[in-house]
C-alpha angles and dihedrals in degrees: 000000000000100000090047089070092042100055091077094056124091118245097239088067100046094087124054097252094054089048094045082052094056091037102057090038087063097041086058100042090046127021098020120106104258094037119181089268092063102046088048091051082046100048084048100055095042090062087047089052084046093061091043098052086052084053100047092038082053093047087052095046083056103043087050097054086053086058090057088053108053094043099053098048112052090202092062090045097056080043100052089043097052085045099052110020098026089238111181142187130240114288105013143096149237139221135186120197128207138190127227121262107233 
């Protein structure tokens, strides 16, 4: 009967090495800290926080260009500040205009 059920196992588990072996593979692939599953969810989100970080680094370089900009040239700068922060000279207005939300 025993070698019956034997007969289905491979040979590298009949023995208690073979079986330690499997044993812990699986531990380690399954039921471990960092599983398979996790390495793979981390591995994941570090490439999506790699193409984050080139964005951000090219949204920087530009940003920065546009600094240079500004600050070199005093007509950008009065045009950047009415843009963004509604500066005004004296005597004059300013209107916003809004469109509707549908």
């Amino acid at each position: 009967m025993k070698e019956k059920v034997l007969r289905f196992v491979p040979r590298a588990l009949r023995n208690r090495y073979g079986a330690a072996l499997l044993a812990m593979a699986l531990w380690i692939c399954l039921f471990a800290d960092y599983d398979l599953y996790t390495m793979l969810k981390l591995r994941h989100q570090l490439g999506q926080m790699k193409q984050e970080r080139d964005r951000y680094s090219a949204q920087i370089a530009s940003t920065r260009e546009q600094l240079h900009e500004i600050n070199s040239n005093q007509a950008l700068l009065e045009k950047f500040a009415r843009e963004q922060y509604l500066m005004k000279r004296e005597n004059e207005d300013i209107f916003v205009l809004v469109p509707k939300a549908k």
